[in-house]
N, C-alpha and C positions, 0 to 999 in steps of 0.2 A: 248270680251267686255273690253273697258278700265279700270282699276281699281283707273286711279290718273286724273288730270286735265291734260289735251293736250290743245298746241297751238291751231287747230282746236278747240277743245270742246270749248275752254273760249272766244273765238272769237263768233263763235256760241252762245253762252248763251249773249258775248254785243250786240248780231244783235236782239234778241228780244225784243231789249228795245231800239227804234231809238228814240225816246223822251228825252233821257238820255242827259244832255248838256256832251258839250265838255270836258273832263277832269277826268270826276266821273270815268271811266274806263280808267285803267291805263296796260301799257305794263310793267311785270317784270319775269325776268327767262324763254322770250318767251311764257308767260304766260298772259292772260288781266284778271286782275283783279279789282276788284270796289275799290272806294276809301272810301269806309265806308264798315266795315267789322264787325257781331256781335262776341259778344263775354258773354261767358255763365258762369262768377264768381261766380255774387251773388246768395243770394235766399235761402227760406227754401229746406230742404230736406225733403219734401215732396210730394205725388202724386198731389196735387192741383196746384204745383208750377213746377215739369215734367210736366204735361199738361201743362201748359200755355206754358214752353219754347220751346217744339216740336210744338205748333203750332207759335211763334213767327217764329222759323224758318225757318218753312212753308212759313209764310209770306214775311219775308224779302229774300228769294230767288227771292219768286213772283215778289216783286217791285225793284228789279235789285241790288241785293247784291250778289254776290259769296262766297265771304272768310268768313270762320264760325273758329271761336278762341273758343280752350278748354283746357282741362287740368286735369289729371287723377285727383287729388284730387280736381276737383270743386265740390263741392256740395256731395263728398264722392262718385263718376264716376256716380253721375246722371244725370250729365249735358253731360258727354259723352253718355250716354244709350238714353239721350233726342235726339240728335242727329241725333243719329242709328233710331231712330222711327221716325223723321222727314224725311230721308234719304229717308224713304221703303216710306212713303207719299210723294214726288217728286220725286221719279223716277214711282207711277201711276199717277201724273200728268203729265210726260212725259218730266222732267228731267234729263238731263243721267249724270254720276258720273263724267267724262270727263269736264262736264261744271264749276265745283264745287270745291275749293280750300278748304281744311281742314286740321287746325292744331292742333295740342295734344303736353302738355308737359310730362315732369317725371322729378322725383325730391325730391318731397314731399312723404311722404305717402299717399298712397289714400284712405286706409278704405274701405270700404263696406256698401253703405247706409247711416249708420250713423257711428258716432264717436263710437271709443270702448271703452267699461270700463279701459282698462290694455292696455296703448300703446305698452310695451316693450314686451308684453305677445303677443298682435296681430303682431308685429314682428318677434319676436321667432317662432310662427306656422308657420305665413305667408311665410316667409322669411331663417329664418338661419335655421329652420328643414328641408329643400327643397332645401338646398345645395344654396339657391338665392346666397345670401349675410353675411354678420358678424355683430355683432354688431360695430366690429372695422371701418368698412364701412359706418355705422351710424353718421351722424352730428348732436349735438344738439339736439338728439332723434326723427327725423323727416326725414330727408332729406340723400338720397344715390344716386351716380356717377356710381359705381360699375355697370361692364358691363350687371353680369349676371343682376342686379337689372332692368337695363335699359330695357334689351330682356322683363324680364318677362313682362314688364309696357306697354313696344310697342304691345307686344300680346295681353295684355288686353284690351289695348285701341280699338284696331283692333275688337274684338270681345265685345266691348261694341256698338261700331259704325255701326256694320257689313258692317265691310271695308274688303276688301283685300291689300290697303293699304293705306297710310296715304302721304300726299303732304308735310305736314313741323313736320319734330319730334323737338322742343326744351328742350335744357336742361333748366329746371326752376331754375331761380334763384342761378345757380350757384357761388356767391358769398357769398353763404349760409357756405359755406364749408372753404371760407378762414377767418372765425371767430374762426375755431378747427386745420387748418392743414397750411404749412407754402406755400409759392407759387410756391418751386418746386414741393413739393408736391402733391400741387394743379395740374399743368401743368401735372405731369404724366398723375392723375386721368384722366383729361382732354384727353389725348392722346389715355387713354385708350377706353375711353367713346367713343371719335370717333370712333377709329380701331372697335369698335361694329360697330355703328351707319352703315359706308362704308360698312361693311360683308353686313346688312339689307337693304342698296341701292342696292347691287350687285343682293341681294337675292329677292329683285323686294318689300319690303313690303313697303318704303319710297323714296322719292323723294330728298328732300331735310334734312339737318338738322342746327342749328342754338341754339341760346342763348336768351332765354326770361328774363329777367333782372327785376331788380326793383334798386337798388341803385347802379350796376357794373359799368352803362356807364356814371352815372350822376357824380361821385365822383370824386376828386382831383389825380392825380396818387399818390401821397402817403398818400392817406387811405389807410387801410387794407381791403377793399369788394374792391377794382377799378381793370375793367379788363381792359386790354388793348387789345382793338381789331386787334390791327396788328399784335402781339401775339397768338389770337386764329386763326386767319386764317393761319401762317403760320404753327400752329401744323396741321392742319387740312390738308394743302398744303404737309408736311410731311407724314403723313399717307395715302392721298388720289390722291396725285399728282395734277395736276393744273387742272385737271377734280372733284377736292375734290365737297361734299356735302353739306360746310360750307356758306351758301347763304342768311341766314334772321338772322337777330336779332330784338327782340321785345324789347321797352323797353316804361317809360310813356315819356308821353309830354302831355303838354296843358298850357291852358294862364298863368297859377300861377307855371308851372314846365317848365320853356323854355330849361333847361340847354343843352338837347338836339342838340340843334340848336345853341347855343349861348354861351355854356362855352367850351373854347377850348383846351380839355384836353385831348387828342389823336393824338399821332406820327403815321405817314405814312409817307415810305419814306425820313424822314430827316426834315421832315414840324410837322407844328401843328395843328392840323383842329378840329373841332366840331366833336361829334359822327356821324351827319347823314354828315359831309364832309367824313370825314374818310373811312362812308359805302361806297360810292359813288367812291370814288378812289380805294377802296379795291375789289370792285365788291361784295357789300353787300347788299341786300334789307331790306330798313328799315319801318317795323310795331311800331305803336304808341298804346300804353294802356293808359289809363286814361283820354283817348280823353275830357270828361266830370270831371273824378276824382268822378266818382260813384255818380254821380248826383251835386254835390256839385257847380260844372258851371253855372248849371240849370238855373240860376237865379241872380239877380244882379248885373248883367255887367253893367258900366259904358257905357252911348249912345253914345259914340264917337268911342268906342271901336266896339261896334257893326255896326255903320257906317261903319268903317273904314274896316268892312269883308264884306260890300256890304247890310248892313240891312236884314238881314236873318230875319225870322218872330221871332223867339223866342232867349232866351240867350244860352237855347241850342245850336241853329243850329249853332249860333255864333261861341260858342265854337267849336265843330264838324267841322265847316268851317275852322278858323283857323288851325287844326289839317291837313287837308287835304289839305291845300292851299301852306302848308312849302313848301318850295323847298327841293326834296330830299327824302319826304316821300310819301310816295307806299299808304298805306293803314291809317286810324283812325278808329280805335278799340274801339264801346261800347257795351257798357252790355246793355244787351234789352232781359229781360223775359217776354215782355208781346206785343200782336200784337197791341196795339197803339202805344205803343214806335217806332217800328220797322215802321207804318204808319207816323209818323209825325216825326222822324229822314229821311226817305229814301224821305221824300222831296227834301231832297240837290242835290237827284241824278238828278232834272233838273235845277238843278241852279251849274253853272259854277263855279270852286273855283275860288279865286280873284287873280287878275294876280300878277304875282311876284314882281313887280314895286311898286303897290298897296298894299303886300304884306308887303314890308319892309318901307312904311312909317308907320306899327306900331311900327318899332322899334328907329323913330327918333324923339328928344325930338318938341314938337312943342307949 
């Protein structure tokens, strides 16, 4: 039985859905994947709110989403557990794991259900009496690179999902770390995290791995959080050779965070390109978070703007549209705990994203 998404499987899983316009499924890493992909952040941690998300993701399987976005610390790994229970319900609806795109980060602490009273105490147990990790390892009281840290996060993730293994491992927010430690130091880290990450490709539990971001890709090159993505793929390329695992980076975009697409702060080769140019030349697939920015899109788009993405029915889809229509971007990533969200987002998937031509007359003054 497959354990990760195969060419076949994801091909297989767009043939179910021939209603789908042109575009919503996307080819990446020989992989087809949807161009709307959930993603499981918010939300109480509670059992009212696990229920809802194992069935949204029920759902948005159903009406032709693949790629499911998580993260050991969502929700204190209950959005990972959520997951896992949706999983075992579509595979007896007679979805096979092959069809199915799943990514998990580490990075953060995850906790346990809920938060604990004694941070540095539930790392002590957790962690440094179990030989994990140091607290010298520790950033900012939260956040570790450290291999062993990583191993242990990958297996739990695994066994919260009940996977055998995982399609994208990212490191979360890895810019976390250069607010405590300097960027060679950083860079080792980094090195080292890989040379993990390749053992766990070899060793069959991951597929890919990559960098989920929040302000690395967006910043100036001289801030202190700015990664430079030619940089990480070429440590990456050092430890893993040109077969390396270094393939996705997740970072936001949407209509009020374009920088993405549009601030050109990234050397490749001798040039200077945007983040998603950058991926593109690097052989890098780029995932968008904040498709929406946590609802906050929702609502009050100016009508020209909404025109100009082809009149989507709501300011949502607007939004969503945009996201998916960039050139260069693979997937738009939202948060959907609940199966109406998941019903009237996965509308987009028969409406075409708007052509590229189309596309950049929002970005000229008119």
């Amino acid at each position: 039985m497959d354990t990760m998404a195969t060419t076949d499987g994801t091909k297989r899983y767009a043939a179910r859905f021939p209603g789908a316009a042109g575009g919503h499924f996307r080819a990446a890493e020989n992989l087809t994947l949807s161009s709307i992909g959930i993603g499981t952040y918010l939300g109480n941690w509670d059992a009212a709110t696990d229920e809802s998300y194992a069935g949204a993701i029920v759902k948005f399987v159903e009406a032709g989403g693949n790629v499911i976005d998580t993260a050991a610390n969502y929700r204190f790994q209950r959005s990972e557990r959520n997951i896992g229970a949706a999983l075992e319900i579509l595979r007896e609806k007679g979805f096979a794991r092959d069809e199915l795109f799943v990514a998990t980060k580490a990075g953060y602490l995850p906790f346990d259900n809920e938060p604990p009273a004694d941070v540095g105490a539930y790392f002590q147990t957790e962690f440094v009496d179990r030989g994990i990790a140091t607290f010298d390892d520790l950033v900012g009281g939260s956040h570790c690179l450290a291999p062993g840290y990583l191993q242990s996060q990958l297996d739990q993730s695994l066994g919260n999902m009940r996977l055998d293994a995982v399609d994208l491992f990212y490191l979360h927010n890895p810019e976390s770390q250069l607010g405590a430690v300097d960027k060679y130091t950083f860079e080792a880290r980094l090195a080292k995290a890989f040379e993990r990450l390749e053992e766990n490709r070899a060793a069959g539990k991951l597929r890919f791995y990559g960098a989920a971001t929040w302000n690395g890709f967006r910043v100036a090159p001289d801030e202190r959080g700015y990664h430079s993505l030619e940089r990480m793929v070429a440590i990456a390329r050092q430890i893993g050779g040109d077969a390396h695992g270094f393939r996705f980076i997740q970072l936001p975009y949407n209509l009020v965070m374009p920088e993405a697409y549009l601030f050109k702060n990234q050397a490749a080769g001798g040039q200077v390109f945007s983040t998603i140019e950058a991926a593109a030349n690097l052989g890098v697939t780029v995932m968008c978070s904040g498709s929406i920015l946590q609802g906050k899109l929702a609502q009050g788009l100016p009508p020209h703007i909404r025109r100009m993405l082809g009149n989507p029915p709501t300011d949502a889809l607007a939004g969503i549209q945009f996201v998916r229509s960039t050139p260069g971007v693979t997937t738009a990533l939202v948060g959907m705990s609940r199966a109406a969200h998941v019903a009237e987002n996965l509308r987009l998937a028969e409406i075409a994203p708007v052509a590229e031509s189309s596309f950049l007359e929002l970005f000229k003054k008119h």
